[in-house]
N, C-alpha and C positions, 0 to 999 in steps of 0.2 A: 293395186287395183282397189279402188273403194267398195268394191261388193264383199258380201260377209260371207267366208272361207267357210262354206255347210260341208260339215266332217263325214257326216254319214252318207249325204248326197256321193261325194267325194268316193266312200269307202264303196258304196254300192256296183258306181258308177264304174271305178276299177273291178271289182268282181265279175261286173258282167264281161268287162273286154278280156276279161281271164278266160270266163268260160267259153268263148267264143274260142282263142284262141285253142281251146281243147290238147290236153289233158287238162284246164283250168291251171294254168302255166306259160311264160313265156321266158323264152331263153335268155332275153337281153330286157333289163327293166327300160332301158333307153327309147327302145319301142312303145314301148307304154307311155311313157310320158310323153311323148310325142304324140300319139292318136288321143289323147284325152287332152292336152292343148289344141289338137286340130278340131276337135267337139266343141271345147270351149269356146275358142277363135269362131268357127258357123255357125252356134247358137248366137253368142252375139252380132252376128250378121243375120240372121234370120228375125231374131226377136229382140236383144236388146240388151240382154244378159247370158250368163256362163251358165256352165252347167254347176262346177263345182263352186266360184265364185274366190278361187286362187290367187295370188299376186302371180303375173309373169314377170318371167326372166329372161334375160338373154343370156347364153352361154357360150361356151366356142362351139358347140354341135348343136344350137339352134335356140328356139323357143324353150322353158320350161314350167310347169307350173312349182313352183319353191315347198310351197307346206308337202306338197305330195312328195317331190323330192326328197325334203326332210325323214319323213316318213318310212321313205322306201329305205335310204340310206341310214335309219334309226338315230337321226338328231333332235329327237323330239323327247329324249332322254324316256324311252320305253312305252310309249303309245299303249297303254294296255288292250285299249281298241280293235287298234291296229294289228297287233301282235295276234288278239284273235284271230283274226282273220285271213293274215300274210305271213308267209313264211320266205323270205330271202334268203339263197345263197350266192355267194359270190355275185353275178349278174344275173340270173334266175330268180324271177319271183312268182311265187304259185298259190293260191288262194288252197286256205287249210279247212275254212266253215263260210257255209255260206249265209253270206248278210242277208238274202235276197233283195228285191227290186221296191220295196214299199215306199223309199222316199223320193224315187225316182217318176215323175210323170209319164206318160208314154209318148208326147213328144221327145220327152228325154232318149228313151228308150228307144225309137225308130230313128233319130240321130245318132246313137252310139252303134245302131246297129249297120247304119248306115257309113258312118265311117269308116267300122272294121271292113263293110264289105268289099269299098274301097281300098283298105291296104292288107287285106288278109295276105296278100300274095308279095308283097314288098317286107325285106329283110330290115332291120332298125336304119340301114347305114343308106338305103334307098328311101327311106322317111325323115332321113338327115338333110340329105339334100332337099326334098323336098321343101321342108321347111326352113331350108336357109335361101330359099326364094321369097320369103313370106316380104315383104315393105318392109314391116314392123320390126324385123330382125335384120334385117340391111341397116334401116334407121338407126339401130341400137347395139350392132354389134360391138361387141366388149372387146376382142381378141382372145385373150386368154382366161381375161380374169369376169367379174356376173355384173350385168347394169339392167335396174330395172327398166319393164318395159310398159309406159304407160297405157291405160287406156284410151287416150286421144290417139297413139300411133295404132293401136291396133284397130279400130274403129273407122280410122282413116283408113285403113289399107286393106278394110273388104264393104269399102264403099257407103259408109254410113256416116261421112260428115257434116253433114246436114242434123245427126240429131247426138250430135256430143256433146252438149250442153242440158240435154233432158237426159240421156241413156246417165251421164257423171251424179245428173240432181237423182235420180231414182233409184240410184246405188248409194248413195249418201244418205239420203231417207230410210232405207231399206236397213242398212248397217245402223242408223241411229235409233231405229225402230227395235231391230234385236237385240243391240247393247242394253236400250231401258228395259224393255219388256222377257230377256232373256230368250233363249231359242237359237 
């Protein structure tokens, strides 16, 4: 995805769907990355951009956002960040300190909460399927092994092709804006 992968937005953003889930924990990280690709996915159907601003992925259980994956599953050779923050075991991830909400807008914020509301009640493997209805992951189903998942198919598949050629320029701007200028 050409938008710039914002880490703290990212780490926040996870935090809150922790605490939602209450004890600030959730049994299966699988879940999780799934309702923050469904965030991501309806921000850019609402507005035009993600929340976190992630590369998706397709994988054999659906949509994924990859750095966050990385992350969880500590391929990012020790995130000190991150580490604050998350504590993993085995499938279990549970938030250790909290980042709070400061780089999150509150449209952000009334989206993620709005999501959870929607699947607080669905177990990860009933948000599996859900999201292997999505277009975008039909389009790009991998089988077994990970194919990325463009932003034209996802764009395309919650009805905004009409503006794929601005939402791509103003993510390309956006990413070339922060590279020079840092942030």
């Amino acid at each position: 995805m050409p938008f710039h992968f914002n880490y703290m937005k990212t780490i926040q953003a996870v935090a809150f769907l922790l605490r939602q889930a209450g004890p600030a924990r959730m049994d299966n990280y699988m879940r999780l990355l799934k309702l923050l690709y469904i965030a991501d996915r309806r921000s850019l159907e609402k507005i035009g951009r993600p929340i976190t601003g992630d590369q998706v992925v397709a994988m054999e259980h659906g949509p994924v956002l990859s750095h966050v994956l990385d992350l969880i599953k500590d391929r990012t050779f020790g995130s000190p960040e991150w580490a604050r923050f998350f504590e993993r075991e085995g499938c279990n991830i549970r938030l250790i300190d909290d980042p709070g909400n400061g780089e999150l807008c509150q449209y952000e914020i009334d989206l993620l909460q709005s999501v959870w509301d929607e699947h607080r009640l669905m177990g990860e493997w009933a948000v599996v399927r859900e999201t292997h209805e999505f277009p975008e992951w039909k389009k790009n189903d991998p089988g077994t092994s990970v194919k990325a998942i463009p932003l034209r198919d996802i764009l395309e598949a919650v009805g905004r092709e009409q503006d794929i050629e601005e939402v791509e320029q103003k993510a390309r701007r956006s990413s070339a804006f922060r590279a020079f200028f840092g942030g």
